[in-house]
N, C-alpha and C positions, 0 to 999 in steps of 0.2 A: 504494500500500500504506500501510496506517494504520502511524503509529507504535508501536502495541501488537505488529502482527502484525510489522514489521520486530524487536521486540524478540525474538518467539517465534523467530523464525527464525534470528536470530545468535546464539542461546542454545542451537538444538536439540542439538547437539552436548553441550553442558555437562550440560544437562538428563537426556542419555540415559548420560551417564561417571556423574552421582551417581545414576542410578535402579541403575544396576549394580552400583556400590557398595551399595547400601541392600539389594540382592538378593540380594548372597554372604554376609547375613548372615542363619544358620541360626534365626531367633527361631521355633522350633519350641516354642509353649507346652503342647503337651501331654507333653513329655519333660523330666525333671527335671533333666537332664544337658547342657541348654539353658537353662536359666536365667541363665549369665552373657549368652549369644548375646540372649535376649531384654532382658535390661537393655541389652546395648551397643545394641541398633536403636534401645530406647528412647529412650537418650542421642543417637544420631547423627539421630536424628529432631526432638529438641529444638533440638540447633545447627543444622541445615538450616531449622526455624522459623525462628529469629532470624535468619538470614543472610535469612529473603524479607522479614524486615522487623514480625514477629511477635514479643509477648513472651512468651517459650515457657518454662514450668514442669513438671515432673514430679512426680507426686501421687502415691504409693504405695498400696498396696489392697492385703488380705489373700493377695494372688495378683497379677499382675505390674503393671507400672504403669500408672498413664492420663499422657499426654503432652498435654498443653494449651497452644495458643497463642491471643494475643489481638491484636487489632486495635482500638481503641478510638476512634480518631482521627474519629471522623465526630460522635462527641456522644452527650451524654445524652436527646438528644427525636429522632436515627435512629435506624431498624431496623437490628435485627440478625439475622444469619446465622449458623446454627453450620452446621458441616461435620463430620461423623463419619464414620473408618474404621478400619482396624485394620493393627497393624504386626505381627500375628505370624500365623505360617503351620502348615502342613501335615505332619508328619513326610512323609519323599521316602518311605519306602521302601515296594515292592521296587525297591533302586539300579539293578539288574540289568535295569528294563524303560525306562529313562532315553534315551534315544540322545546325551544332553550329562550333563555332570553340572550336578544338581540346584539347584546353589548357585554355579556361575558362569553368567553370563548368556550367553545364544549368540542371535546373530539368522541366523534359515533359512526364505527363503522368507518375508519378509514379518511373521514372527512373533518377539517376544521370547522363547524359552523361559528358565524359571527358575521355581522353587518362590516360590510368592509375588507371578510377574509380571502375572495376573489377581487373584487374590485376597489381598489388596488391597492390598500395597502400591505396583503401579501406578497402580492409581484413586485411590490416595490421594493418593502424589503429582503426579501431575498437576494438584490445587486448591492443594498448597501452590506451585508453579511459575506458576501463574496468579495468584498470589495476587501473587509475589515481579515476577512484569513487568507487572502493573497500578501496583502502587506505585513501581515503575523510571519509569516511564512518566507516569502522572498524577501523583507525589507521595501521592494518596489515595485511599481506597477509599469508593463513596458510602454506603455501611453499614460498621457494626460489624462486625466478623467474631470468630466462635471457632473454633477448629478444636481437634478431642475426636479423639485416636485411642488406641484400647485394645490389650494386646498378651492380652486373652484370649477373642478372639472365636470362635476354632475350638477351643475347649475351653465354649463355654458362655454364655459372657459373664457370670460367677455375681456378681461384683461390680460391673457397668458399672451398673445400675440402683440399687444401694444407694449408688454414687460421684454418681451423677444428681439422685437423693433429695435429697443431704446436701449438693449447690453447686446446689441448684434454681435460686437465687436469682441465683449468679454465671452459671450457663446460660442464665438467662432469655433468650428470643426471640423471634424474628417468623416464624422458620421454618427448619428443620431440609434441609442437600441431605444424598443419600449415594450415593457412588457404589460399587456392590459387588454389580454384578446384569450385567446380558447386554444388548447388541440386537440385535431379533429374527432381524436377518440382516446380514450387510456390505454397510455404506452407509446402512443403515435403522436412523434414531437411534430412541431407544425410550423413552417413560417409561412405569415403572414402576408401575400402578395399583393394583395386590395383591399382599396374601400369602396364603396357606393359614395356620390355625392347626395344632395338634397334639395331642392327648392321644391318650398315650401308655398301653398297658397290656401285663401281665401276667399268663395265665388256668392257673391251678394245679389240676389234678383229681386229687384223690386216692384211690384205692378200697384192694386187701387192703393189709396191710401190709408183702407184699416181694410181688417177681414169682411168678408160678405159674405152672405148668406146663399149657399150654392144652388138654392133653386131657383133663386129672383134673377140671379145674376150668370151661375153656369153658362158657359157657352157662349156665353156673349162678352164675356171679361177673361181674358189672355192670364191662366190659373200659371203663377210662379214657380209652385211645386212641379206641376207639368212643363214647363219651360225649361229648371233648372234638371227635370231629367231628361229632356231630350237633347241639353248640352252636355250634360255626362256620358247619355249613350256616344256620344263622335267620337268621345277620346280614343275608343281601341275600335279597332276594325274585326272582323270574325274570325282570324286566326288569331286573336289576341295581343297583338304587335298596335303600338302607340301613333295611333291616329293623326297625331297632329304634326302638319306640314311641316320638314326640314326637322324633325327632332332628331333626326339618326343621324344628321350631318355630319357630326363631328364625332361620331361614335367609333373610337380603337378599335382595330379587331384583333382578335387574341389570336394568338400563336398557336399552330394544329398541334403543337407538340405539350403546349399545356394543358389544352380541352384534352388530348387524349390521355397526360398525367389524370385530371378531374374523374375520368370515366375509369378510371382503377382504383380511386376509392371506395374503403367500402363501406359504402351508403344506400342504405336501402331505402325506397321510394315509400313501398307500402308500410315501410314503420314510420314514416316521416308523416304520410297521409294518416294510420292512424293517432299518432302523435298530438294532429292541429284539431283532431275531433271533424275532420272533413271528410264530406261522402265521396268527393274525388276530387286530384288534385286539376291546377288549372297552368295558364300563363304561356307566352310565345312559344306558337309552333315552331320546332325546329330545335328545338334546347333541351337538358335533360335540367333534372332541378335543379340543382348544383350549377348550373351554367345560367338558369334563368335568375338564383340569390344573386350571386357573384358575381355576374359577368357580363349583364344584360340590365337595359334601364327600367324605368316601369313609372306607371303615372295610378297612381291608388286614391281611390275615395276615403278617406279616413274618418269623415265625418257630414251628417245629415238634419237637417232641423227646417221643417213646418209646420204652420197648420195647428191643430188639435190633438195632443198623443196621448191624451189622459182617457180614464176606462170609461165606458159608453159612447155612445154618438153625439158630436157634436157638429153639421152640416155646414163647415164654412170652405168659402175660396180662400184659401189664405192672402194676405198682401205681400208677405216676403216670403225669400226661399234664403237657405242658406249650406253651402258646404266648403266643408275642409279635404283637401286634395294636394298628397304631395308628388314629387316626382325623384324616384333616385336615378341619383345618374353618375355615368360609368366614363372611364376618361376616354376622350377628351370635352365632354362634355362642358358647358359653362352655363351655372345658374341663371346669371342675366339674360343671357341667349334663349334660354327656356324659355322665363318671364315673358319677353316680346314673345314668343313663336303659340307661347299660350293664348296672350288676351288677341294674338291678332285672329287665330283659330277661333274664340270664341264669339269675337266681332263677327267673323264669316259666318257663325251657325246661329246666335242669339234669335230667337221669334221678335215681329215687333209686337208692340202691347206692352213687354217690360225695361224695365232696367237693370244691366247689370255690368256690375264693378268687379274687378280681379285686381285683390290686393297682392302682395309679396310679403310674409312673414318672417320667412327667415328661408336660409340659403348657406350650403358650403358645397366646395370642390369635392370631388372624386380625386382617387390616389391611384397607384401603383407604381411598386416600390421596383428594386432594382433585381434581377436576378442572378447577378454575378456579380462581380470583384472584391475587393480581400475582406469586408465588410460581412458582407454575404458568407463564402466561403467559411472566412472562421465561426460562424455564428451555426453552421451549417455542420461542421467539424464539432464542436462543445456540444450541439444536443444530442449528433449520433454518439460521444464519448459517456454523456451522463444517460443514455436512456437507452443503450444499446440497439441503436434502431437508426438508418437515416430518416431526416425528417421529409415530412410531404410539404409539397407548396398547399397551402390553402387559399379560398379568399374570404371576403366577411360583407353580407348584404347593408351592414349597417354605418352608419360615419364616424370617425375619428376627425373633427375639422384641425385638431392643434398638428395632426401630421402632414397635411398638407403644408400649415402653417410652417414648422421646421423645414419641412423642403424648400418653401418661398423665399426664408428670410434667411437662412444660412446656408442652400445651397448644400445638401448634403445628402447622401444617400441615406435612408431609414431603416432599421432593421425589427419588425414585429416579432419577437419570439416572446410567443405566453403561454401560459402555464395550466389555465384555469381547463374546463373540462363542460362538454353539452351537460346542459342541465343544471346547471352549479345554482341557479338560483339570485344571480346576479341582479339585485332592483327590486327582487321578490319576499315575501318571509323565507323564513331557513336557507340564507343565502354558505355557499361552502365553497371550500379548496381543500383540492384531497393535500392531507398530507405527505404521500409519497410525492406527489406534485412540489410540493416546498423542499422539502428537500432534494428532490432531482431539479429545480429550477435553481437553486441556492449551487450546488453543481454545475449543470451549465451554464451561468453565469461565471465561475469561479474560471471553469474551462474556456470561456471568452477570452480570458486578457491572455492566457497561455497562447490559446490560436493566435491571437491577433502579433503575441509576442514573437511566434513565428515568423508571421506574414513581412 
């Protein structure tokens, strides 16, 4: 046994007493009534820096703080490393569907539960624990290192990027890891290849000026709930593929040798179908699911409101319609671009009789990361070494905007290697991270700076 891994092992113990501590503390950023809780993670997250041998600062921002360590010791003519994750979590509730409470740690069956113990501040710390028995160990780390963790990731991240902006210079780097994503299955490491982007809207149909009464008036007044669905119905066409003019313009297409990677996973359709409680699954002909999450855009209703929804009849025209409808999208895609190609689509199909407005709520880029160079590779090398297995490329239907963000502002290649496992319960009650997961993540990680010391 190497002296690194004899360090990991007479530490696991220690390692899993301060993740626990770090867990019962409620840093719930989207509740205002946690704001002391997310300062204290802040603070305890700093001193646990400096104890791995980092020099750890707290940097304030309009909304909670960034926690910043550094490692420097390799030089001004090494690369360097940043590491970004996040120290604030999820409000628990409903308490009530919990089987531990939320905010102390319980292992059962293999898994850490606790708010927080996937997303992220397991993954998180487990690079600073690698970080802290490489330099036990070797004295030095063959790169620079930074480590960036934010306590406002599940509220937005609304400051991490104008914090990114404004220390460009001090962040500069060679490449970007983050761990705060899934493998595809237990045992089977994963890296990350994509995100989905997002724009987000709002479609407002207005017609009479209050409700009416659908028998005086039916038929003769232009009903907004009927309007607003036959603007819904344009968006896809009957193979399922996204209706509106020039959306696919700018749509990447994937390598035949990655889709054919995708279709040797193994993922099974019909558990996936009975999974979502669906009678059968649906979405672009031509795709296998896995290619339709991951790889493909999509324009979803996500939300509906008119009219009378309460129990019995109530016989009115409604005067407003309204829904929520996003669009993910896959690179090279651009929110803005969307925004025009929608409201001008909706211009062309609208009935007259009403009105209607398409606002913009919110909006992030699509990603995909790099598939080669030393970044890659060593990161590629450390989870086949910690998990006896090479890793699979994956991708993830959902958005990361702050990884675009690190690619924008610093120019760097990304590297997504996580930990966490389908089902973990991430945002939900009994949210978990197995603990072979922690310590084989604390492992690969440790075997990063080795590879990278190679390269």
């Amino acid at each position: 046994m190497s002296d690194l891994l004899a360090y990991l092992d007479s530490n696991d113990a220690r390692f899993h007493s301060e993740l626990f501590e770090f867990l019962r503390i409620p840093s719930v950023s989207a509740r205002s009534e946690h704001n002391a809780d997310v300062a204290m993670a802040a603070n305890w997250l700093r001193d646990q820096m400096q104890r791995a041998g980092l020099d750890a600062s707290i940097h304030p921002t309009d909304g909670h703080p960034v926690v910043l360590g550094e490692w420097r010791g390799a030089g001004a003519d090494a690369k360097t490393i940043l590491i970004y994750g996040h120290y604030d979590v999820q409000p628990a509730e409903p308490l009530e569907l919990w089987d531990s409470p939320p905010f102390e740690p319980t292992i059962r069956d293999g898994k850490i539960f606790a708010r927080g113990s996937v997303d992220d501040k397991g993954q998180l710390y487990l690079h600073i624990k690698a970080i802290e028995a490489y330099l036990a160990v070797h004295g030095a780390l063959p790169v620079n290192v930074i480590v960036l963790a934010e306590g406002e990731e599940e509220v937005g991240s609304e400051h991490l990027a104008p914090f990114v902006e404004a220390h460009a210079e001090r962040l500069a780097c060679d490449g970007v890891v983050i761990s705060d994503s899934a493998m595809f299955a237990p045992g089977l490491p994963s890296i990350l290849s994509s995100l989905r982007g997002l724009a987000y809207f709002q479609i407002d149909v207005d017609g009479p000026s209050s409700d009416l009464h659908s028998g005086s008036y039916g038929g003769a007044v232009v009903n907004p709930a009927m309007a607003l669905a036959r603007i819904l119905a344009t968006l896809h066409d009957a193979t399922g593929r996204v209706a509106i003019p020039g959306f696919y313009d700018a749509v990447r297409a994937w390598e035949e040798s990655v889709r054919a990677q995708i279709r040797t996973l193994p993922f099974d359709e019909e558990a996936f179908r009975h999974e979502t409680g669906a009678s059968a699954l649906g979405g672009e002909a031509g795709y296998s699911v896995l290619e339709r999450i991951w790889t493909r855009p999509t324009c979803e209703v996500n939300g509906l409101l008119s009219g009378y929804t309460g129990e019995g009849a109530k016989t009115v025209l409604p005067a407003k319609a309204m829904a929520k409808v996003s669009c993910r999208l896959v690179p090279d895609q651009d929110p803005d671009t969307v925004e025009r190609q929608l409201k001008a689509h909706i211009a062309a199909v609208q009935p007259a009789g009403v009105t209607v407005t398409v606002r913009a709520l919110h909006g992030g880029r699509p990603w995909r990361g790099e598939l080669a160079g030393p970044l890659f590779d060593a990161g590629a090398r450390a989870l086949e070494r910690a998990f006896d297995r090479a890793p699979v490329i994956v991708g993830e239907g959902g958005s990361i905007p702050v990884v675009h963000d690190f690619a924008r502002v610093l120019g760097a290649p990304v590297l997504l290697m996580g930990f966490g496992l389908p089902g973990e319960n991430a945002h939900a009650p009994n949210e978990w991270l197995s603990d072979a997961n922690f310590t084989g993540g604390i492992r690969a990680a440790a075997f990063l700076w080795e590879e990278l010391g190679k390269a």
